[in-house]
C-alpha positions, 0 to 999 in steps of 0.5 A: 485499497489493496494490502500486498507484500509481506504484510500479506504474510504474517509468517514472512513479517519482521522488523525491517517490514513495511506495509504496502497498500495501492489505492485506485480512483483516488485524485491527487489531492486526496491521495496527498491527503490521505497520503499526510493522514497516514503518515500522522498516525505513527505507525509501528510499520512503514505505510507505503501508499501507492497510485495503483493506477500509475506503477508499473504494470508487472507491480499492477499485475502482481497487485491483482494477484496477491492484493487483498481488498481492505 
């Protein structure tokens, strides 16, 4: 799992924010699981979760670059 985005930046976090994070290697099923699991949390921020291993690969390559492994 890789944290990217703004919430990557403390300095560029605001209220309309939201927290990015890509998953790989994750099956469908667990990724829905996961996906509901989070989404039960409330979370003060957003929780985007994305199949890393099916965006884009401009999104891919950005990912890599500017992620950080959670």
């Amino acid at each position: 799992m890789r944290l990217f985005g703004s919430a990557h930046y403390p300095d560029s976090i605001g209220p309309h924010s939201d927290v990015d994070l890509a998953i790989k290697g994750v099956d469908w099923p667990d990724n829905l699981r996961l996906w509901s699991q989070v989404e039960a949390l409330e979370p003060e921020f957003e929780i985007d979760l994305m199949d890393g291993a099916i965006v884009s690969p401009s999104l891919r390559a950005h990912i890599d670059r500017e992620g950080v492994a959670l």
